[in-house]
C-alpha positions in Angstrom: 13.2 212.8 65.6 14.8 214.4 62.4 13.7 218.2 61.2 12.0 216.0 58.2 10.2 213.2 60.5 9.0 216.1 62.6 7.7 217.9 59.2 5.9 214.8 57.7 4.3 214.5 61.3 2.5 217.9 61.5 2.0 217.6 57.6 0.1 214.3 58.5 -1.7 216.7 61.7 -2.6 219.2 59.4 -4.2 217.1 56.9 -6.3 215.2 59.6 -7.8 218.6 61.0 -8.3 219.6 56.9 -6.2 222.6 57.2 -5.2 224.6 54.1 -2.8 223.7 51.8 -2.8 226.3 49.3 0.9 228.0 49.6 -0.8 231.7 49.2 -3.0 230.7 52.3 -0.6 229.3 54.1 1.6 232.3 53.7 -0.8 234.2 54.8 -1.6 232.4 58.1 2.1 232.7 58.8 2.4 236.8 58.5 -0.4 236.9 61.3 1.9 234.4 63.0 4.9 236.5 63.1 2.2 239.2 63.9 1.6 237.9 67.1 5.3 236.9 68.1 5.5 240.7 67.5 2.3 241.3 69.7 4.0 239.1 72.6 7.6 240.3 72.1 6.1 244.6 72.5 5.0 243.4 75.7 8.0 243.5 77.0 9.3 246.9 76.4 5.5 249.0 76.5 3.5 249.5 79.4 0.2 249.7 77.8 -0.2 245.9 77.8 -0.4 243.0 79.8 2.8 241.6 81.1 4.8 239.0 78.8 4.2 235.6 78.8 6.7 233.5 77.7 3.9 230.3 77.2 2.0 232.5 75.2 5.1 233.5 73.0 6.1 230.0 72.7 3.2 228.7 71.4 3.3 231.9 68.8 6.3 230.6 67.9 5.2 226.7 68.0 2.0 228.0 65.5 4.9 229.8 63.1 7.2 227.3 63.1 4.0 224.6 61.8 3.1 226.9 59.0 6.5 227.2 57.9 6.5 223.2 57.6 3.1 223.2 55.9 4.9 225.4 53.4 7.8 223.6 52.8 5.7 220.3 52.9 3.3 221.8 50.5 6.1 223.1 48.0 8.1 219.9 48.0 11.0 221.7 49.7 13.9 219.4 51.9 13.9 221.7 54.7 16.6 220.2 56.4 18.6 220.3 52.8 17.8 224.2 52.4 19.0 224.8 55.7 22.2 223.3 55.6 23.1 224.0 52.3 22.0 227.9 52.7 22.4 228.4 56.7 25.3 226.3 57.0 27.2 226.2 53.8 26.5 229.4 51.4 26.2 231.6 54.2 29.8 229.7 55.3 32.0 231.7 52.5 30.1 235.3 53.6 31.5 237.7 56.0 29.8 238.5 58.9 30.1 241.7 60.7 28.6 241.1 64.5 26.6 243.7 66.3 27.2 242.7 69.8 
C-alpha cells in the first residue's frame, strides 16, 4: 500500500467514526500526541514512572502518525510529494553535519 492509499484509508476511518476535521483541531489533537510519545519516551531515563512500554509508545506513535494524515488529507497536501520533494530532494543540496 502507497503512503497516499494508506492516507485516503484512515481519512475514510476517520470520517466513519465523525472525527474532526477542522485543521486547528486536528493540530491540536496532534501536540497531545507528541505529548504522550514524550510521556512514554521519559520513561525510559526517570525512575518515578512505570517501566517503558514499547506497545504503548507504538500506538503513541500509530495515534500521531493518523493525525498527521488527517491534516495533510484535510489541507489537500500530497504527502508522499512533500516528502520527496522536501526530505529527499531540497534537503539533497544542504550540508549535513552528523552528531554521532
Amino acid at each position: 500500500m502507497s503512503l497516499n492509499d494508506l492516507i485516503k484509508k484512515i481519512a475514510q476511518k476517520r470520517n466513519e467514526r465523525g472525527f474532526v476535521t477542522d485543521p486547528l483541531k486536528i493540530h491540536m489533537l496532534l501536540t497531545e500526541e507528541v505529548g504522550e510519545i514524550a510521556a512514554e519516551l521519559k520513561k525510559l531515563w526517570s525512575k518515578n514512572y512505570d517501566s517503558f512500554d514499547k506497545k504503548k509508545l507504538a500506538e503513541e506513535l500509530s495515534d500521531t502518525f493518523c493525525l498527521l494524515a488527517a491534516m495533510a488529507h484535510e489541507c489537500d497536501i500530497d504527502l508522499e510529494k512533500a516528502i520527496q520533494d522536501k526530505f529527499f530532494d531540497k534537503d539533497e543540496q544542504r550540508v549535513w553535519k552528523t552528531e554521532r
